[in-house]
C-alpha positions, 0 to 999 in steps of 0.5 A: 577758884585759881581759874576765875582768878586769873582769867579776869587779871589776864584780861585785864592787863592785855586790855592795856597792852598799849601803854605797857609795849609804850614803856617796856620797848624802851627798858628791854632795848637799853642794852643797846645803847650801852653795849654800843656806846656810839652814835650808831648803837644810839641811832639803832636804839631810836629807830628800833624803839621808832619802829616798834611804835610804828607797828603796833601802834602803842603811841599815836603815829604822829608822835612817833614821828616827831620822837626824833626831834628829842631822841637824835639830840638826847643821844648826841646823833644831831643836833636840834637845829640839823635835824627840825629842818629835815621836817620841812625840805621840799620834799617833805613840801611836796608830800604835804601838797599832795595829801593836801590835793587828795583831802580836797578830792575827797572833800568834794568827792570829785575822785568818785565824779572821775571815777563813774565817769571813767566807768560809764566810758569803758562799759558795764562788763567786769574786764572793762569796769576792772579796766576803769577802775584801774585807769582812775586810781592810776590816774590819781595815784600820778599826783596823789600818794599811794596811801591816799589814792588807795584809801579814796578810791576803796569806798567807791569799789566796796560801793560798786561792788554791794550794788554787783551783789544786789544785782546778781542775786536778783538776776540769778536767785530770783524765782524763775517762770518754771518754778511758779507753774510746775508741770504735773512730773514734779522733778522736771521743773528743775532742768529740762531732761536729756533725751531718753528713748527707752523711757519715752517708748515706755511711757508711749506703749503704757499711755492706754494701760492704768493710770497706776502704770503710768505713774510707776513709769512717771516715777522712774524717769523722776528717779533717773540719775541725770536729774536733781531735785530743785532744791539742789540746783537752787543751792548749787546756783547760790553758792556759784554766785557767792563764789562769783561775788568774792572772786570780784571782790577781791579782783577789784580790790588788788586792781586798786592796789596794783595801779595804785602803786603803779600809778606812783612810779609815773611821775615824781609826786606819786609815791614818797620814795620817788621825791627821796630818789630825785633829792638823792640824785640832785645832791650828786656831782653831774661831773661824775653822774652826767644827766642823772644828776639833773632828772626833774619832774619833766624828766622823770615823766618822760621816762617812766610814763609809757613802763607806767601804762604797759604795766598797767596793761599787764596787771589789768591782763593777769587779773583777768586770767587769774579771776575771770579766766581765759576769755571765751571769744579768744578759745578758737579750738572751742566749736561755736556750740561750745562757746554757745553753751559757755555763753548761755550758763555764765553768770555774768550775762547781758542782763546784768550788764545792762543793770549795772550800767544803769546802776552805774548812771544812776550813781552819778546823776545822784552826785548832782551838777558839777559845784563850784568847790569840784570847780576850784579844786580843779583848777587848783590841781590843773595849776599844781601839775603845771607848776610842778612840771614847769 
């Protein structure tokens, strides 16, 4: 009876587990601010309560963010006035504009226009869609937050990847011409046999005698070690292709991730951290500092841009070691039957190459001419980068 009781109760007051972290976080950091009674000791006490909310989330993210507005005066760390305007310098600016381009992208989906456009250019295989992919993302990841580039560009990739499913396992799970006419020794429509002369011999010397010999005969060549029933090569196709489909998918998904962060260090309105940097580095003394204390946008473009794409070109590399392996054209200790063998059995083949590109061009042509809006908000991009490079 005990057990009925209190299971319901326990789940009942994790059902509000929210408000209660939303309560106790405060009362159980109290000592804090009393132990340390200073303005470092309040300050722990906000950021501490700050990033716990931050966390799990216990209150709506915003407001979180705005909890400085009242803690910092309450606890007499700054006053009202000093601290509302850190809420509006430029940086702060800069950082709403770019969430502001990466809404209008979206909006009108131009990122996924660029996106397939990209795609269609650098080719159907899976190195050069992983290429494209990570060209876009790092492209828009230069004027874009990371946050905001990633959330963008994610949907596209899970879209691409479904459709790489499909056609995988139309290509490769689809029944074959040999499973539809089996020949009369059951067994063989599997794979084709190595060649076996003792067999052969025997099946040639017993062709004259009963058909009951023939038979047994036939039955022991089935039953030879080297072959597999159909069933299993068909199971053992499958799970090389599921295998197959989350290696992609999780090759496409940490491409978006790493050119989105490299993407970020490209230009100065890529990532939060490089806007604090540049206000950092604008309040030093160029007396004591020299020319770091007057990096502007152009600047920082200029110095970071080519680390950006050798970056980028090193990621799209590892990847590739990581998910796909070491290229085959590349194996020169390999003899060409090898790489004629290796070549025949991948997966990925011609065939489903050209399916995707069609995939690929039928995306696409589903968005449609280009509108008006995509229009406008190009133009309003182009304009933004010039005047935050000017």
């Amino acid at each position: 009876m005990c057990d009925q009781v209190v299971v319901p109760v326990y789940r009942r007051i994790l059902g509000y587990w929210k408000p209660l972290i939303g309560i106790l976080t405060p009362i159980v950091l109290l000592p804090i601010p009393l132990i340390y009674q200073s303005k470092t000791g309040s300050c722990a006490y906000c950021v501490l309560i700050m990033a716990i909310y931050w966390m799990t989330e216990a209150i709506p993210i915003p407001v979180t963010a705005l909890l400085p507005v009242v803690l910092y005066p309450l606890f007499g760390i700054s006053d009202t006035d000093d601290i509302s305007r850190e809420y509006l310098k430029d940086s702060i600016m800069v950082f709403v504009g770019g969430l502001l381009v990466a809404l209008a992208f979206e909006y009108c989906q131009l990122h996924k226009r660029i996106a397939l456009r990209v795609m269609l250019f650098t080719g159907a295989s899976l190195r050069m869609l992983m290429l494209g992919t990570m060209v876009t993302t790092a492209f828009l990841s230069m004027w874009m937050f990371n946050t905001a580039t990633t959330a963008m560009m994610v949907p596209i990739i899970l879209s691409i990847n479904d459709e790489l499913q499909k056609s995988l396992e139309e290509v490769h799970t689809a029944p074959s011409i040999d499973s539809e006419e089996p020949s009369t020794i059951g067994c063989e429509t599997a794979t084709p046999l190595p060649s076996t002369p003792n067999l052969t011999n025997r099946v040639v010397e017993k062709r004259n005698n009963s058909i009951g010999d023939t038979k047994l005969i036939s039955d022991q060549r089935c039953a030879t070690p080297n072959q597999q029933p159909t069933s299993t090569i068909a199971d053992d196709k499958k799970n090389e292709v599921e295998k197959c489909i989350r290696s992609m998918r999780t090759m496409f998904l940490l491409s978006t991730c790493y050119s989105s962060n490299l993407g970020g260090t490209g230009v100065v309105t890529g990532s939060g951290t490089n806007l604090v940097a540049l206000e950092f580095l604008g309040d030093l003394d160029p007396k004591h500092h020299g020319d770091y204390a007057s990096l502007t946008f152009a600047t920082w473009a200029a110095f970071n841009f080519l680390p950006m794409v050798l970056n980028i070109v090193v990621a799209w590399v590892y990847l590739q070691f990581v998910y796909l392996g070491f290229p085959t054209h590349l194996k020169f200790w390999w003899s060409q039957e090898e790489r004629d063998s290796a070549a025949a059995g991948r997966i990925f083949n011609p065939q489903l190459e050209s399916k995707i590109k069609l995939m690929l061009a039928k995306k696409y042509a589903d968005l449609g001419s280009v509108t008006l809006h995509e229009v406008a908000v190009a133009i309003c991009f182009i304009v933004a980068i010039t005047s935050w490079v000017r």
